[in-house]
C-alpha positions as CSV (number, residue, x, y, z in Angstrom):
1,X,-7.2,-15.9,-27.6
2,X,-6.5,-17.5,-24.0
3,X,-7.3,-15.0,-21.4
4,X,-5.3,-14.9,-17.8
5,X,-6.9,-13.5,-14.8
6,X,-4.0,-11.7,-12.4
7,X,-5.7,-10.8,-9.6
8,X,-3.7,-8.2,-7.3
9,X,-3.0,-6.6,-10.7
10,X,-2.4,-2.6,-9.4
11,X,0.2,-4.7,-6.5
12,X,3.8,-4.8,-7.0
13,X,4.3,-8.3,-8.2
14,X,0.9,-8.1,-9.7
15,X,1.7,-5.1,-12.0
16,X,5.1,-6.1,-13.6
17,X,3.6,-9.9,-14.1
18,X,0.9,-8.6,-16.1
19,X,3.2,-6.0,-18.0
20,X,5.4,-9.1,-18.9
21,X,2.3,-10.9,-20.0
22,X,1.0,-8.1,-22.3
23,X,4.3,-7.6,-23.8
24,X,4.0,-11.5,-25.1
25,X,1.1,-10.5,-26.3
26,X,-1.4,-12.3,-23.5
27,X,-5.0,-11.1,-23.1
28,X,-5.0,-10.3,-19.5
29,X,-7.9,-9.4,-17.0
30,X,-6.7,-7.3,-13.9
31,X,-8.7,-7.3,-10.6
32,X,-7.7,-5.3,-7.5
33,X,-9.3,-3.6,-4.6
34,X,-6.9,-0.6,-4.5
35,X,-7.0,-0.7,-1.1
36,X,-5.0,1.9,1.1
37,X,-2.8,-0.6,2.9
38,X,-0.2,1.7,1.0
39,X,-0.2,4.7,-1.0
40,X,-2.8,4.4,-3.7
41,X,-1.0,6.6,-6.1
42,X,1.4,4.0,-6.7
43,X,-0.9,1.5,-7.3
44,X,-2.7,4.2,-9.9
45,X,0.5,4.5,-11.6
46,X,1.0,1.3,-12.1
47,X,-2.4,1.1,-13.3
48,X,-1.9,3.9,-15.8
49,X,0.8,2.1,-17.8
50,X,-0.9,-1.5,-17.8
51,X,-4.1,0.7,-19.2
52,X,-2.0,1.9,-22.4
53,X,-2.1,-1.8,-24.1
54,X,-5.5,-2.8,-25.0
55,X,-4.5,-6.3,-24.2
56,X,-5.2,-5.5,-20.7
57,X,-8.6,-5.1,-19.1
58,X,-9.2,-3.6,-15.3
59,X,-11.8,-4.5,-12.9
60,X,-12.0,-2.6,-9.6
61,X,-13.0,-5.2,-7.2
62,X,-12.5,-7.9,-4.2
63,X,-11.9,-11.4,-4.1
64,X,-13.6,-11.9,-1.3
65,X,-16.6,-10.3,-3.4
66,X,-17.5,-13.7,-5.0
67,X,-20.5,-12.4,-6.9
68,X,-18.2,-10.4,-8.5
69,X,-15.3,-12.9,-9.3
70,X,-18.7,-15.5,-10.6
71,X,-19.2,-12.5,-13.2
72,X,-16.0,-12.2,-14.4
73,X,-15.5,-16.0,-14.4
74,X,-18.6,-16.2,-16.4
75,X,-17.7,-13.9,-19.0
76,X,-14.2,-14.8,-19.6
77,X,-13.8,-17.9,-18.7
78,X,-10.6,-17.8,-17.7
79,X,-7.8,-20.4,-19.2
80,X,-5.1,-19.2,-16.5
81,X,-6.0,-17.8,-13.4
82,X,-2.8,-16.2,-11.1
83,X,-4.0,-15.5,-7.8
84,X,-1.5,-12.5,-6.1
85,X,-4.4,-10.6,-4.5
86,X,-3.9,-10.9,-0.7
87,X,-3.3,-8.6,2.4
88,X,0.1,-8.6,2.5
89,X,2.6,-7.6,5.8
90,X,3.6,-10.3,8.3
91,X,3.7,-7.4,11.0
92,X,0.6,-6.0,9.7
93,X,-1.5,-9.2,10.6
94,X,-1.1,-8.6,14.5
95,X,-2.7,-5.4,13.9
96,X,-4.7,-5.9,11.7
97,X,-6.2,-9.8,11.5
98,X,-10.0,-9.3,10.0
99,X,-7.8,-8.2,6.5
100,X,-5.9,-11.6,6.4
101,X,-8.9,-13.4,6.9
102,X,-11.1,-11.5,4.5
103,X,-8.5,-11.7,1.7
104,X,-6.1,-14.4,2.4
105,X,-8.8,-16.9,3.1
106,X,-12.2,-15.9,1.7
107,X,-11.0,-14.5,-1.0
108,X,-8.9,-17.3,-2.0
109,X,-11.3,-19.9,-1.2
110,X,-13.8,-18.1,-4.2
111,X,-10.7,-18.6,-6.4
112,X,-10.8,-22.3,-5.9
113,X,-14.5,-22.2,-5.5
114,X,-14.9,-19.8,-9.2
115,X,-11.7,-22.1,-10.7
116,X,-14.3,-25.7,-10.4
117,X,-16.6,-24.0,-11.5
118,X,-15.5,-22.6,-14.4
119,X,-12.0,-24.8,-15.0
120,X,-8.9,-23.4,-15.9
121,X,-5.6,-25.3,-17.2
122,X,-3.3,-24.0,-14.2
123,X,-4.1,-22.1,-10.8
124,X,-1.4,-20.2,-10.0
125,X,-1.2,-18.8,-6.5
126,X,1.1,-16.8,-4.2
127,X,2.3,-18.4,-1.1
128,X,5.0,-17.0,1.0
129,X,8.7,-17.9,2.1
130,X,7.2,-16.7,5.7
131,X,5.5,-20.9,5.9
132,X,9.0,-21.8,7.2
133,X,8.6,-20.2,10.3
134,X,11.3,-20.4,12.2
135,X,12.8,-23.4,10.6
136,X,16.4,-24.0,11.4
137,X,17.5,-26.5,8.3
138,X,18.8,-24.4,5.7
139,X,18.4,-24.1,2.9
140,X,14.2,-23.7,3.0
141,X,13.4,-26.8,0.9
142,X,9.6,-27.3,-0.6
143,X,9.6,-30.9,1.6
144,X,10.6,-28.9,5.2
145,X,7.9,-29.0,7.6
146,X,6.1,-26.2,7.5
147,X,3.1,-26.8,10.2
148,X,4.8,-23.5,12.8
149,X,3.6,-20.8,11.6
150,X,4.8,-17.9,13.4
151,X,2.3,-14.9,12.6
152,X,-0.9,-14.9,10.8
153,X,0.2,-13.7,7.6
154,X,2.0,-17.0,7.4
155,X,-0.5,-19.3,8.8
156,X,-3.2,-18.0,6.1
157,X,-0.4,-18.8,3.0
158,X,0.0,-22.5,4.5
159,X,-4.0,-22.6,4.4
160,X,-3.9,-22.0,0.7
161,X,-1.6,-24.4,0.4
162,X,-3.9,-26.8,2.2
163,X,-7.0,-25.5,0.5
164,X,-5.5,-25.7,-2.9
165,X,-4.0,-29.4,-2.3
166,X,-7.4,-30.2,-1.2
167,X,-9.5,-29.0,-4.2
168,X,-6.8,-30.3,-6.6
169,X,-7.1,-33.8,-5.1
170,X,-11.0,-33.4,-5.3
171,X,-11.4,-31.8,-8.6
172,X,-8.7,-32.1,-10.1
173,X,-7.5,-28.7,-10.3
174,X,-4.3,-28.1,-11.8
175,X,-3.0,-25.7,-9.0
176,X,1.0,-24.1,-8.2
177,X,1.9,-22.1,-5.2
178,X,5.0,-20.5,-5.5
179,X,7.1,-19.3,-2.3
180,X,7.8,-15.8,-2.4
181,X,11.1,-14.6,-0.7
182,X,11.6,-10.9,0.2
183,X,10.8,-9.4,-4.3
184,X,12.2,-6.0,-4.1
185,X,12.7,-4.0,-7.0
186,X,11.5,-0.2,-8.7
187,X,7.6,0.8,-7.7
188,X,8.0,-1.8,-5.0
189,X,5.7,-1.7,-1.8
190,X,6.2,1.2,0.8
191,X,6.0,-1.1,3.7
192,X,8.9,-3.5,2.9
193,X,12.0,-2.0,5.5
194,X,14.3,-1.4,2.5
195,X,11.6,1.6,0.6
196,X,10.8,2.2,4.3
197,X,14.3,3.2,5.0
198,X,14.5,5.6,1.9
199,X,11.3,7.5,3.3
200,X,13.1,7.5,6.2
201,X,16.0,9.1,5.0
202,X,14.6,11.9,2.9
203,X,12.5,12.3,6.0
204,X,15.6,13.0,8.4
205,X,14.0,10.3,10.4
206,X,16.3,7.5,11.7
207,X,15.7,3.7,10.8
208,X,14.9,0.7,13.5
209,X,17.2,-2.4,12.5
210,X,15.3,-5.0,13.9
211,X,18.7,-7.5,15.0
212,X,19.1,-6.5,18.6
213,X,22.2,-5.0,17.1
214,X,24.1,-8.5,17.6
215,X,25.8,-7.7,14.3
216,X,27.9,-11.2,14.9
217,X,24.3,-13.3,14.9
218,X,22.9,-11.1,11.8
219,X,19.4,-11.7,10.5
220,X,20.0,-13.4,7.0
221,X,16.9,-12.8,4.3
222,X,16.7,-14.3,0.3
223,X,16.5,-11.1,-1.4
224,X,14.7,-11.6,-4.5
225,X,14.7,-8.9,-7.7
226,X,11.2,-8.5,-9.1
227,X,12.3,-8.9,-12.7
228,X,13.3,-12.6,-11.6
229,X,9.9,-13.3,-9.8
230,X,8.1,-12.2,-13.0
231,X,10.6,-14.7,-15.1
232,X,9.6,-17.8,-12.7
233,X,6.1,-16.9,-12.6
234,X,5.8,-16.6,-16.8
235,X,7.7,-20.0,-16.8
236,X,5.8,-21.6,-14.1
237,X,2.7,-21.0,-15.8
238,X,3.5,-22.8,-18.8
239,X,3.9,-26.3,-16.4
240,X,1.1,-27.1,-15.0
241,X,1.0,-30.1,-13.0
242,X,0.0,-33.0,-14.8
243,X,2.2,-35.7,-14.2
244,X,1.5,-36.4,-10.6
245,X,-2.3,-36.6,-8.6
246,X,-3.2,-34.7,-7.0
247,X,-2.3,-32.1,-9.6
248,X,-1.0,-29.8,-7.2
249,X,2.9,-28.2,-6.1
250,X,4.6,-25.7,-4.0
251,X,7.7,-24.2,-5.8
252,X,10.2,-21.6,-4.0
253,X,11.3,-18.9,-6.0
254,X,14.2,-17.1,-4.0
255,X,17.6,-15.8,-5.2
256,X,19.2,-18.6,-3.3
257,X,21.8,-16.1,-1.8
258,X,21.0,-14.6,1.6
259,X,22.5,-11.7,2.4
260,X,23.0,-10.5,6.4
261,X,20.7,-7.8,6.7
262,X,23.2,-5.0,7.7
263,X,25.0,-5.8,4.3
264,X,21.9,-5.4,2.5
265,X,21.7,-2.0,4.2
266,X,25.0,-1.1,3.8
267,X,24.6,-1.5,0.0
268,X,21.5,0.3,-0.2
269,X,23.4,3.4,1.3
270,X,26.0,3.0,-1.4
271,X,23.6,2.6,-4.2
272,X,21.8,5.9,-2.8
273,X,24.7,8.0,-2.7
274,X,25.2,6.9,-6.6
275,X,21.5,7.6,-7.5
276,X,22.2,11.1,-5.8
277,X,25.4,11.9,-6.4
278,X,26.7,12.9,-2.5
279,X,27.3,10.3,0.4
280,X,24.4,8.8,2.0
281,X,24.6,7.3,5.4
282,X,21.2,6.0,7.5
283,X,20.8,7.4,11.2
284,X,20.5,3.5,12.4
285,X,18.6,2.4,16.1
286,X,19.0,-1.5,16.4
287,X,15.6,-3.0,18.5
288,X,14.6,-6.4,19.4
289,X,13.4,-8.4,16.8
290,X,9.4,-8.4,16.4
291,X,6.6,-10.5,17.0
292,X,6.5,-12.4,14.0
293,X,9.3,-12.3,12.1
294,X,12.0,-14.7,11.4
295,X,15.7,-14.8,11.8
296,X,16.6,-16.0,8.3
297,X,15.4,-16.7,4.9
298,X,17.0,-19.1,2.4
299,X,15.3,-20.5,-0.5
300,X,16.7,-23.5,-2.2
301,X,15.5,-23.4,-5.9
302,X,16.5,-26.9,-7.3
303,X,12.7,-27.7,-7.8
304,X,12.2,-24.4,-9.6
305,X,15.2,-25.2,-12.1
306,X,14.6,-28.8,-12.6
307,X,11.0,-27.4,-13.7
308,X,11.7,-24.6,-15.5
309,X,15.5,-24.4,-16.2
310,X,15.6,-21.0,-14.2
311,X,17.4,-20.0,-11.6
312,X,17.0,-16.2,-10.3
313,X,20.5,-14.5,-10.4
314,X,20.2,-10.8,-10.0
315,X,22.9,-9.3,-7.1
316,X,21.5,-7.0,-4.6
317,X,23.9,-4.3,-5.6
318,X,22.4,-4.3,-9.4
319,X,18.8,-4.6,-8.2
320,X,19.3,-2.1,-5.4
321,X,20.4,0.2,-7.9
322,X,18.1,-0.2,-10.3
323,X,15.0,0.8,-7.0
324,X,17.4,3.8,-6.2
325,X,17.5,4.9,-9.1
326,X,14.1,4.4,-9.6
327,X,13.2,6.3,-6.2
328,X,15.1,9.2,-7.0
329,X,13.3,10.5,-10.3
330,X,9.6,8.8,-9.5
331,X,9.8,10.9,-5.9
332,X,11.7,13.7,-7.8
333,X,14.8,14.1,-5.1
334,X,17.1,15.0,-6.6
């Protein structure tokens, strides 16, 4: 049976990509460090329902550990290898840079190192819609020029997509990073502003909006359900490269739909009131925006649906629901 490594396995995108891969009956190998970024528990519990089907094997460990990736390697060898292990946060890289480094950069260079080594049919990677920068040409398009990054989070994503060009044109490793944009969705990550303003909520706390409060020039972002990341990743794997040398793409996956992020907001305090059952409204602050970030997101997907024949489609009012919902009884509120 063909064995897929998913490292990042107890992450967000990690866990439901390997659920989906189970439930079509993969063999899959799970490596994460469980680090304390965020709450651990949720990355237990996430763990705790993968660990039910004995398709799916855990390994507590880093990628930046390559001793411990060789063993694995060695014993499985590995026929598709998805690489979502990183240290995630674009805000969280000005405080903390060592992490992006150590994981973004190390740790994926033993992935390409490990994937020579020991070849695999595809290499599929996580990059990150946050390579645009702050590009002005909408929609994002996989051809843009991408060389201004604007925090460090991004610039170590465009060095995997450099590294990973570079060993594919070497070794011929078939290799596909994909261009994340903004996944939300149930047993999401506590850092991302929308579960951040939930917390906040509950907490009687009130949330920064980040937009100066110049409600006129809004800050646009791709909003992008989980359960349509999963589908482009499980399709995506399927295609490796092999048609073109090196053997290497970047793909966007995005819901090709920005939404102003006040709207987003705005929905996500409707959706709460329904998960709850009484009128929900956010005590709101508006701040300058922060080192880092961008202004707007926007993800054109006609490489993604010329590939695959998929194009993500879920609104933010059904998959907002759907994390409310989610929130409500996992965090017992109400």
């Amino acid at each position: 049976m063909e064995t897929y490594l998913v490292t990042g396995a107890a992450g967000f995108i990690g866990y439901y990509l390997s659920k989906a891969l189970i439930q079509k009956g993969k063999k899959v190998i799970g490596v994460d460090n469980l680090n304390d970024y965020y709450e651990v528990r949720l990355k237990e519990d996430r763990l705790s329902d993968l660990k039910e089907n004995n398709q799916f094997t855990f390994y507590k460990g880093d990628i930046s550990d390559k001793l411990f990736m060789e063993e694995l390697f060695s014993k499985y060898h590995f026929v598709y290898v998805i690489n979502l292990a990183a240290q995630a946060g674009v805000r969280y890289s000005i405080e903390n840079p060592d992490a992006y480094i150590q994981s973004n950069i190390i740790g994926f260079y033993n992935i390409l190192e490990l994937c020579r080594k020991y070849p695999v049919k595809h290499l599929v990677y996580a990059s990150s819609s946050s390579v645009y920068g702050a590009n002005d040409k909408i929609p994002f398009e996989e051809t843009d020029f991408v060389d201004n990054p604007v925090s460090l989070y991004a610039a170590t994503k465009k060095s995997n997509e450099l590294m990973a060009y570079t060993y594919s044109h070497i070794y011929d490793i078939p290799s596909t990073g994909l261009r994340f944009f903004t996944v939300y969705g149930p047993m999401g990550r506590p850092d991302m502003a929308y579960f951040g303003f939930v917390d906040k909520y509950f907490n009687n706390q009130t949330i920064s909006i980040f937009n100066n409060g110049d409600l006129e020039n809004d800050m646009y972002r791709d909003f992008t359900y989980i359960d349509d990341i999963v589908e482009g990743i499980t399709r995506v794997i399927d295609k490796a490269p092999s048609d073109v040398k090196p053997k290497n793409r970047v793909l966007n996956i995005g819901n090709n739909s920005p939404e102003k992020l006040m709207y987003f907001i705005n929905t996500l305090e409707v959706c709460l009131s329904e998960s709850l059952g009484y009128k929900v409204e956010f005590n709101k602050t508006f701040e300058p925006i922060k080192k880092g970030d961008v202004h707007k997101t926007y993800a054109s997907t006609k490489l993604l649906e010329d590939l695959v024949g998929f194009k993500p489609k879920t609104s933010i009012k059904e998959g907002l629901q759907k994390f409310t919902d989610w929130y409500v009884e996992y965090y017992n509120k109400k």
